[in-house]
C-alpha positions, -999 to +999 in steps of 0.1 A: -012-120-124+002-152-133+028-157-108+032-147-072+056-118-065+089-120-048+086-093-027+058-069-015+070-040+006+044-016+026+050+016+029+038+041+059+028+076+043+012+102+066-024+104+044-033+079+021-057+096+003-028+119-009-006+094-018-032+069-035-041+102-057-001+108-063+005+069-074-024+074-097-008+107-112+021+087-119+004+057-139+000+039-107-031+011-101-055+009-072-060-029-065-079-028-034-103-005-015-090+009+019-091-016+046-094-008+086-067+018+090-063+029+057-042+000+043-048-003+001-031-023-025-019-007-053+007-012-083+031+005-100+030+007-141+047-023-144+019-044-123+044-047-091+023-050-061+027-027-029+006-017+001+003+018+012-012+025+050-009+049+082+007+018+102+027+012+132+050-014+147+038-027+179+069-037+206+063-070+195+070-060+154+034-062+146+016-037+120-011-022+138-033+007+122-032+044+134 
């Protein structure tokens, strides 16, 4: 990675062991190992950087885990 990306986008998915395996399927990358409620770094083909987790907004906007 020579340059930091312009946007990073999380998405919430319901179990993130079945969508790290479908990312994978697709020619996704893993970056990370899964972090305190489930959040992992992964990339698509292209090397574009996203996070994947089981979060929650707080009243306050916050992303807590589940």
């Amino acid at each position: 990675k020579t340059i930091k990306d312009r946007i990073h986008i999380d998405f919430h998915v319901d179990d993130v062991d079945v969508a790290i395996a479908r990312i994978l399927e697709l020619g996704g990358s893993q970056l990370t190992e899964p972090r305190v409620g489930g959040g992992v770094t992964m990339a698509d083909p292209e090397g574009n950087e996203f996070c994947i987790g089981a979060f929650r907004r707080s009243k306050e906007g916050v992303r807590t885990p589940l």
